[in-house]
C-alpha positions in Angstrom: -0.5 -7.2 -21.1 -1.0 -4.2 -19.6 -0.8 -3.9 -15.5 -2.4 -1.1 -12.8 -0.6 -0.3 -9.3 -1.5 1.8 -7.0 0.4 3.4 -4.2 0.4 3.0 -0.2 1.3 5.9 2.3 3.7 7.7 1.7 2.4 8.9 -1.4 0.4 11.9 -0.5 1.0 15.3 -1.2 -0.4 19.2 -0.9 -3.3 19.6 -3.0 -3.6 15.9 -4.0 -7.0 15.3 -6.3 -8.3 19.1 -6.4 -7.4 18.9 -10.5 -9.7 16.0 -10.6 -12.4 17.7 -8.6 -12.2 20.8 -10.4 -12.3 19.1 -13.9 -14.3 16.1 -14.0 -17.9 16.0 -12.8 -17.8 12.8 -12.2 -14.6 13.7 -9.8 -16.5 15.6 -7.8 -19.5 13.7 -7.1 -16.8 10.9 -6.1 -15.1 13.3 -3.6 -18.7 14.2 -2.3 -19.2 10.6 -1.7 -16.1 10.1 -0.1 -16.8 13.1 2.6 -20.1 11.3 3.0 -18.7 8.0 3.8 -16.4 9.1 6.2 -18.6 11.9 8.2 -16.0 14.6 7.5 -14.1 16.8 4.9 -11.3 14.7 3.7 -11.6 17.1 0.0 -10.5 19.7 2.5 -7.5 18.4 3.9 -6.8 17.1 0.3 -7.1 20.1 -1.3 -6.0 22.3 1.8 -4.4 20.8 4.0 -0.8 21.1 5.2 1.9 18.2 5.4 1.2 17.4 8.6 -2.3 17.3 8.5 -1.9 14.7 5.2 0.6 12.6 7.6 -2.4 11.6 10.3 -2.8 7.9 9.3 -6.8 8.2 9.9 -6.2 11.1 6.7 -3.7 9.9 5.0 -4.9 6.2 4.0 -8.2 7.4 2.9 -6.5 10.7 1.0 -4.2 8.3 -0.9 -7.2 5.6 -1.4 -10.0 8.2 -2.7 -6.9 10.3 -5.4 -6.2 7.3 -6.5 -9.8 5.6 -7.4 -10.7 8.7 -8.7 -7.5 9.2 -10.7 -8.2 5.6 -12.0 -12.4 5.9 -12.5 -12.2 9.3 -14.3 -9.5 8.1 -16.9 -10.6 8.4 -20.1 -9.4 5.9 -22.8 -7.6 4.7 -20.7 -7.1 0.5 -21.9 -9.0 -2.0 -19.3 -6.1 -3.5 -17.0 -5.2 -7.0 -17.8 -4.2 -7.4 -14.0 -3.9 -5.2 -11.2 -1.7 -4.4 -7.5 -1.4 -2.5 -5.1 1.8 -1.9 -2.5 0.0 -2.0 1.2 -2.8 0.3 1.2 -2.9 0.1 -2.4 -4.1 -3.2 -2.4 -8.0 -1.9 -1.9 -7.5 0.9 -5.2 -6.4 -2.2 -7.0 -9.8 -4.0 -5.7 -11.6 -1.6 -6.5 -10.1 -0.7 -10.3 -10.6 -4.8 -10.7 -14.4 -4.3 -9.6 -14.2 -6.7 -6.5 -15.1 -3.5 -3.8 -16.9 -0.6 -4.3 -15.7 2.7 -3.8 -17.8 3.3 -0.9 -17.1 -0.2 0.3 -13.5 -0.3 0.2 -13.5 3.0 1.7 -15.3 2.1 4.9 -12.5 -0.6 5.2 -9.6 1.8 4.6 -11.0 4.1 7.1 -11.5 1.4 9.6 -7.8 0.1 8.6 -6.3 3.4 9.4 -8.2 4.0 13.1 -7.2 0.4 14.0 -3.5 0.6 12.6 -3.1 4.0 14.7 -4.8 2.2 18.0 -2.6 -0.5 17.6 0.6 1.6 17.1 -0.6 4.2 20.2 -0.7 1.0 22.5 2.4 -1.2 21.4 4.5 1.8 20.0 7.1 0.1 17.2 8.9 1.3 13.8 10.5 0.8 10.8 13.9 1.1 8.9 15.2 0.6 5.2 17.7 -1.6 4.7 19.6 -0.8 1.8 22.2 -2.7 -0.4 21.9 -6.2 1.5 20.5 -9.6 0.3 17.2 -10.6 1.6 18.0 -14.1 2.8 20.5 -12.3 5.3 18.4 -9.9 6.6 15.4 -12.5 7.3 17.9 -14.5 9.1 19.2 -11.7 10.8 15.8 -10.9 11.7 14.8 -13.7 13.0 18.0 -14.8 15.4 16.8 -12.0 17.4 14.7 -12.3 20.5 13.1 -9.0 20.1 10.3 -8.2 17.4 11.6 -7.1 14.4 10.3 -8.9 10.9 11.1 -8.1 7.5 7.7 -5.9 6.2 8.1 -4.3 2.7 10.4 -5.9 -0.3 10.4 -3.3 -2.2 13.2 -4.0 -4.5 16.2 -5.9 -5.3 18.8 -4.2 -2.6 15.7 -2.2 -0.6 14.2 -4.4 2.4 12.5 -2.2 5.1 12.0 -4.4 8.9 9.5 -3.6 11.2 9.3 -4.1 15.1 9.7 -2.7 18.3 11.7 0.1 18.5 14.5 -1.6 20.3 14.4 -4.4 17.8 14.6 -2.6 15.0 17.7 -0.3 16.3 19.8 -4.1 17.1 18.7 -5.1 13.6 20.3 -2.2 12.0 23.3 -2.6 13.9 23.9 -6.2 13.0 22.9 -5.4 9.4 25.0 -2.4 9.4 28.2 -5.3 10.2 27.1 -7.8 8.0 27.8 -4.8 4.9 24.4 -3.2 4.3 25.0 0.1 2.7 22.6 2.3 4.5 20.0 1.6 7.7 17.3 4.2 7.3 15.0 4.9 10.3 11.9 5.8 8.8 9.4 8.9 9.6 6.2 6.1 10.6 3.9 5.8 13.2 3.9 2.4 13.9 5.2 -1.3 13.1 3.2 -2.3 10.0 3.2 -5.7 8.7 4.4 -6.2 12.2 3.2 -9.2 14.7 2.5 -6.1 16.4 -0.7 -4.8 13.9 -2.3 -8.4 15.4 -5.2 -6.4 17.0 -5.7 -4.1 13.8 -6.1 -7.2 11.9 -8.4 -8.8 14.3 -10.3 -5.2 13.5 -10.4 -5.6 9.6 -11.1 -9.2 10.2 -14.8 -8.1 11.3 -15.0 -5.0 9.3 -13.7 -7.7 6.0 -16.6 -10.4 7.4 -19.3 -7.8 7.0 -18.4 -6.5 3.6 -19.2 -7.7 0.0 -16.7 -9.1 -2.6 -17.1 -9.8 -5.6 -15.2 -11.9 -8.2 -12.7 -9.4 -10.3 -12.9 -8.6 -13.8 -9.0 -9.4 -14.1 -6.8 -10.6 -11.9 -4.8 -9.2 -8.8 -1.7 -9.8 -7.5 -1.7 -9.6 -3.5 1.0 -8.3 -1.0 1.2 -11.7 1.1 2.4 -13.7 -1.3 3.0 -11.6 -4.3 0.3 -14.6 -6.1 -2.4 -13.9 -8.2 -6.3 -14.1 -7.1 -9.6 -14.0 -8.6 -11.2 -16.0 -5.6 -12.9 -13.7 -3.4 -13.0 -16.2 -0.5 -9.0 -16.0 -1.1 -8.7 -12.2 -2.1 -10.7 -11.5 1.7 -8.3 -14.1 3.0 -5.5 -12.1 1.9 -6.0 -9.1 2.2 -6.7 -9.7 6.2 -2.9 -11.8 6.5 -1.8 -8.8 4.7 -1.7 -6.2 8.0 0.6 -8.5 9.7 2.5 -10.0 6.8 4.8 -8.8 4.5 4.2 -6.9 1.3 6.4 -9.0 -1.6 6.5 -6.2 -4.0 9.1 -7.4 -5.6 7.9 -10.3 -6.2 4.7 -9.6 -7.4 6.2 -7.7 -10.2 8.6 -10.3 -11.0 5.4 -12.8 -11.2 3.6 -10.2 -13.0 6.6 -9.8 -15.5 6.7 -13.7 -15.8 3.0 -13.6 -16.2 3.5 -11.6 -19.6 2.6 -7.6 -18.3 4.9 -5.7 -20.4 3.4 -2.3 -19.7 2.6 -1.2 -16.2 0.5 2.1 -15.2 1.0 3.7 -11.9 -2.2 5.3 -11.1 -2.5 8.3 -8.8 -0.6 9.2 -5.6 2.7 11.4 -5.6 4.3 10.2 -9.0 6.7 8.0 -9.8 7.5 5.8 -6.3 5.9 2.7 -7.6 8.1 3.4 -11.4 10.9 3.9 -9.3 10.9 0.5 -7.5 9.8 -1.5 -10.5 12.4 -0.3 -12.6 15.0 -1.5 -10.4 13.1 -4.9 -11.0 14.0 -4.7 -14.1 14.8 -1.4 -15.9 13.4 -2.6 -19.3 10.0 -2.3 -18.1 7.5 0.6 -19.6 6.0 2.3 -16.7 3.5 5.4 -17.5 1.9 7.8 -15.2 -2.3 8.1 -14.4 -3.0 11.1 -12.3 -0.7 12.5 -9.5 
C-alpha cells in the first residue's frame, strides 16, 4: 500500500519548482495558472525570490502548495497512491493528488488561508515552541493547568510536540516543561499561534471561502490532521479540514493509523526534501520513505 504526504510551511526553499517549469510543459502551464489564480507572480518569487521573501505566509503557503501539486501532477510512472496526507498546509496537496479539489480550487482556499492566518496573527500576536524529549500526556496536562493560551498544535513525532499560544503562555509552558525533564524548549521562527484558539477568526474565514467551494469524493482515501482518521466523505473531509486551523495536527498518529492501515511504502512529494521522512522514520524507522520532487 503505497502512501503520498505532502509538506506544510516550513518547507520552502530558493528556487523551489523552476526545474519543473523549465522541463515539463505541462509544469509550466500549471505555474501560469497559478499566477493567474492568485493576480501576481508567485513563479517569480519561486524561482527568484530571496528567503525572506519565501517566509511571507501570503507566499509561502501558496509556493509550498503549487511545488508540490506540480511536483505530484507531472510525475511520470509514478504508482496511483493508495491513500494520501498532508501535515497542515499539506492537507489541500493531499486533496488535490486524491482528486477531491482542483488545483485552481484548492489554491483559491490556500491563498485565502494564508491572508486570514496572517490577519489573525497581526491582531492577536501569539507563537510557538518545540518541545523535545517529553511524553505527550504531560505536556497536554501541562498545557492545559495553565490560565493563559497555550495548546498543544503539531505531534510531530514520538518525543517532538510543538504548543502554540500567546506569547506569554507559551514562555510559562516551556518553563514548566523545561522542570518536568523535557530535553530541549525550542522557540520557533513563526508568525503566529497556529492550530491555536487564537486562528478562531481565520477559521471563521475558510469556513465561508470552504462553503463556496466544490468537493468531490476522493479516488483513495486521506488521512486528516484533526484526528489523524481516514475520510472519503466530502461532507466530513470540508468538516475537517475547517477544525483543522484551530486544532491540532496528529501527525503522528496518522502515520501510525496509516501503518496499521497496511501502507508500507510512503512518498514524500515536493517541498524542501526529507522533513516529512525524517519525522516518519522516528515513527517507526523500518518504514520505506522515497523522495518526489524537491
Amino acid at each position: 500500500m503505497t502512501a503520498y504526504v505532502f509538506p506544510g510551511q516550513g518547507a520552502q526553499f530558493t528556487g523551489m519548482g523552476k526545474d519543473l517549469y523549465d522541463l515539463s510543459g505541462l509544469g509550466k502551464s500549471l505555474f501560469q495558472q497559478a499566477d493567474e489564480v492568485l493576480g501576481f507572480s508567485l513563479s517569480r518569487v519561486m524561482f527568484e525570490g530571496d528567503e525572506e521573501e519565501l517566509r511571507q505566509t501570503r507566499i509561502t503557503q501558496p509556493a509550498i502548495f503549487v511545488h508540490s501539486c506540480v511536483s505530484y501532477l507531472t510525475a511520470e510512472e509514478a504508482p496511483a497512491p493508495d491513500a494520501v496526507a498532508g501535515h497542515s498546509l499539506g492537507e489541500f496537496s493531499a486533496l488535490v493528488a486524491a482528486g477531491a479539489l482542483t488545483f485552481p480550487d484548492a489554491l483559491r482556499l490556500v491563498s485565502e488561508r494564508a491572508l486570514a492566518m496572517q490577519d489573525a496573527a497581526d491582531a492577536q500576536p501569539g507563537t510557538m515552541a518545540a518541545v523535545l524529549g517529553l511524553d505527550d500526556a504531560l505536556i497536554e496536562t501541562a498545557c492545559a493547568e495553565l490560565e493563559d493560551i497555550v495548546v498543544p498544535a503539531n505531534y510531530n513525532s514520538p518525543g517532538q510536540l510543538v504548543i502554540s499560544g500567546s506569547v506569554a503562555g507559551v514562555e510559562r509552558a516551556g518553563k514548566i516543561l523545561t522542570d518536568l525533564g523535557a530535553r530541549r524548549v525550542v522557540p520557533l521562527p513563526v508568525g503566529g499561534a497556529f492550530h491555536s484558539p487564537l486562528m478562531e477568526p481565520a477559521r471563521e474565514r475558510l469556513e465561508e471561502a470552504i462553503a463556496q467551494t466544490t468537493f468531490s469524493p476522493p479516488r483513495c482515501e486521506i488521512y486528516q490532521n484533526i484526528d489523524a482518521g481516514a475520510s472519503v466523505d466530502p461532507v466530513d473531509i470540508r468538516r475537517k479540514l475547517i477544525a483543522q486551523l484551530t486544532g491540532p495536527v496528529r501527525w503522528t498518529q496518522t502515520i501510525e493509523n496509516m501503518r496499521a492501515a497496511g501502507a508500507d511504502r510512503f512518498v514524500e512529494v515536493g517541498g524542501k526534501g526529507g522533513i516529512l521522512a525524517g519525522l516518519i522514520r522516528k515513527v517507526d524507522r523500518k518504514i520505506d520513505v522515497t523522495q518526489l520532487g524537491g
